[in-house]
N, C-alpha and C positions, 0 to 999 in steps of 0.2 A: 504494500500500500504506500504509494508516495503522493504527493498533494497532487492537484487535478490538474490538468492537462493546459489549463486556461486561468490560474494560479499562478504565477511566477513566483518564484522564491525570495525575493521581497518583500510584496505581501504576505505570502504564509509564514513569514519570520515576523513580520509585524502585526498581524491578525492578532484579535482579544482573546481570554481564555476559551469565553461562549462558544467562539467564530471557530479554533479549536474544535473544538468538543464537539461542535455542529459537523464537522468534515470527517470525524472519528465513528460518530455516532450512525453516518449515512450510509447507505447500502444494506447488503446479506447481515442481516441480524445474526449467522450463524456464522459468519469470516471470524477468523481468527487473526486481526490486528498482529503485527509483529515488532516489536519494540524498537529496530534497529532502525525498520521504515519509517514510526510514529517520531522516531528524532529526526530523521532525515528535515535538512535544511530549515530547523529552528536558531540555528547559531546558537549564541551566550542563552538564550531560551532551554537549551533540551536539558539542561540540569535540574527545571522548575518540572517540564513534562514527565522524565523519569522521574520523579519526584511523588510527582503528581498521581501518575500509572502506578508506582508501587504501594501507593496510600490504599489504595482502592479495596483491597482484601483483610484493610483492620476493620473495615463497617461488615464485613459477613458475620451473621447473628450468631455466629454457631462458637464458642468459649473453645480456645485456643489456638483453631485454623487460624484467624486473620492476622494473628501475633506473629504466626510461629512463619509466615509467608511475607508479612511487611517488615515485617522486624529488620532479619538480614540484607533484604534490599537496600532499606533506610542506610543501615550502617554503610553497606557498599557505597550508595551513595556521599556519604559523608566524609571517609577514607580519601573518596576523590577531591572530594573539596579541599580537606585538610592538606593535601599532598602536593594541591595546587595544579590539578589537571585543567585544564580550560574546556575540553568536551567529555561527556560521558563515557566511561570504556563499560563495554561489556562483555562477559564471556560469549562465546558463540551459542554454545546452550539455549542462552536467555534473550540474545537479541534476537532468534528464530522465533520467540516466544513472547506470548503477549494477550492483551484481555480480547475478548470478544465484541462488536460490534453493539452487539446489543448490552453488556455490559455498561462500556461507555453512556449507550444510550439511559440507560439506567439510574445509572451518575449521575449523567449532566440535569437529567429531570429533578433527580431530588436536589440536586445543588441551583437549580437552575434562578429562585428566589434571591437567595442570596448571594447570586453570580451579578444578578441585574442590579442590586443594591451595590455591590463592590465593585464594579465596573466604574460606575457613577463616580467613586471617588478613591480609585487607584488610577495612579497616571506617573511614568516615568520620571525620575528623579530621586535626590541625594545617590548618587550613583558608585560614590567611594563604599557605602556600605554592601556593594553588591559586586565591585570589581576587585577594590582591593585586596592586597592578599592578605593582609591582617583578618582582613572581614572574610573569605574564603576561609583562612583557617578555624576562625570563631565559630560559624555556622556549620565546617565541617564537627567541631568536635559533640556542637550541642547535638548535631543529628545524629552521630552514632553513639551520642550516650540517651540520646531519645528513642532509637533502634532496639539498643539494647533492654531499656524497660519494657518498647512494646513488646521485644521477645518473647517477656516475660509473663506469666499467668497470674498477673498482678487483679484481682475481681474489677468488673466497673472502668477501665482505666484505656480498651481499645479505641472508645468514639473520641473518650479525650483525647487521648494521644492523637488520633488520625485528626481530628479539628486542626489540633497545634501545629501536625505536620503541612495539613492544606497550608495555613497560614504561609509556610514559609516556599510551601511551593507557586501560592500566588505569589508572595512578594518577587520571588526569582523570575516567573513567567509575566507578571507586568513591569519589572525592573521597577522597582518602589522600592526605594531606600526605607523610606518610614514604616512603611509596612514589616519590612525586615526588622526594623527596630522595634517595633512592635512584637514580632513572632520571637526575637531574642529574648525579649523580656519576662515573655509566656514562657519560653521553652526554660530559663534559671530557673525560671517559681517551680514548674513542672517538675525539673529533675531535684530541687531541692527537699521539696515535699514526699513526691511519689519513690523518689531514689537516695536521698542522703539521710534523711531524718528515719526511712523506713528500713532502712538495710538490702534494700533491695538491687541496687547500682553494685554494691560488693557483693550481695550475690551471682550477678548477671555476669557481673567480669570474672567471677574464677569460674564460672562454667562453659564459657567461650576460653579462656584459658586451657581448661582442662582438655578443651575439642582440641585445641589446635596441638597442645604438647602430651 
């Protein structure tokens, strides 16, 4: 799936989230979207839309799927920030792979309220919090240590999490500095509360510890 024929890449790097989601959501309800295509020709954008795509599976109703599926994305995600990549890398695996049509379509309806309210008053700018690399490393850390709780089978804690997460994948997909400062200040409170006061952040980390070694 690459943007339409009559789309320049331009526009589809400039198009709103809506406008997005609207080209995502169109066609076979039953295609299987492929991540590597959904980034194709977002520029500095496809951090917010990978972002965005991985969020999708902490709102599934069902107590640990969506965690245990957004969680590691998120941190992937983050890693990259932190490290200071400028496009998304992903394994091959996973850029073959990706949500469904009607998924999308799914999403965007229930977001679809509060997409038209936040449209309204997100618009490009303060843009050091969003290029710089200080600001790249900040927001990589906070998202893999916000990955990491969603991991985690924390009760009650996946819509929030996934809210927090949207937050910071708007900011990145409308480039809004303030937005971003805004979703940094959620994501402190978040890990402070839900991870540092609760013990659950030292849990998360020696158990991905223990994966890796």
């Amino acid at each position: 799936m690459t943007p339409p024929a009559d789309q320049d890449s331009h526009s589809y790097r400039e198009a709103g989230t809506r406008a997005l989601l609207d080209v995502f959501a169109a066609g076979d309800p039953n295609e299987q979207l492929r991540m590597g295509d959904v980034l194709h020709g977002l520029g500095d954008r496809s951090f917010g839309m990978l972002l965005f795509v991985s969020t999708i599976p902490a709102f599934i109703p069902i107590p640990g799927i969506g965690g245990a599926v957004s969680g590691p994305l998120v941190i992937l995600i983050g890693l990259q920030l932190l490290i200071g990549l400028r496009q998304p890398w992903l394994p091959k695996f996973l850029a073959r792979r990706g949500p469904h049509r009607s998924a999308m379509a799914r999403f965007r309806d229930l977001l679809a309220p509060w997409l038209t309210r936040l449209e309204k008053l997100v618009k490009p700018r303060l843009p050091v919090l969003l290029d710089h690399r200080l600001a790249d490393f900040f927001t990589g850390v906070l998202l893999v240590l916000l990955g990491l709780l969603l991991s985690l089978p924390i009760p009650f804690t996946n819509y929030l999490f996934g809210v927090l997460l949207l937050l910071f994948a708007f900011a990145l997909l409308e480039r809004d500095g303030w937005l971003m400062a805004g979703a940094w200040a959620a994501g402190v409170i978040a890990i402070a509360v839900f991870g540092v006061l609760s013990g659950s952040l030292a849990t998360a980390a020696a158990g991905w510890i223990d994966m890796l070694f």
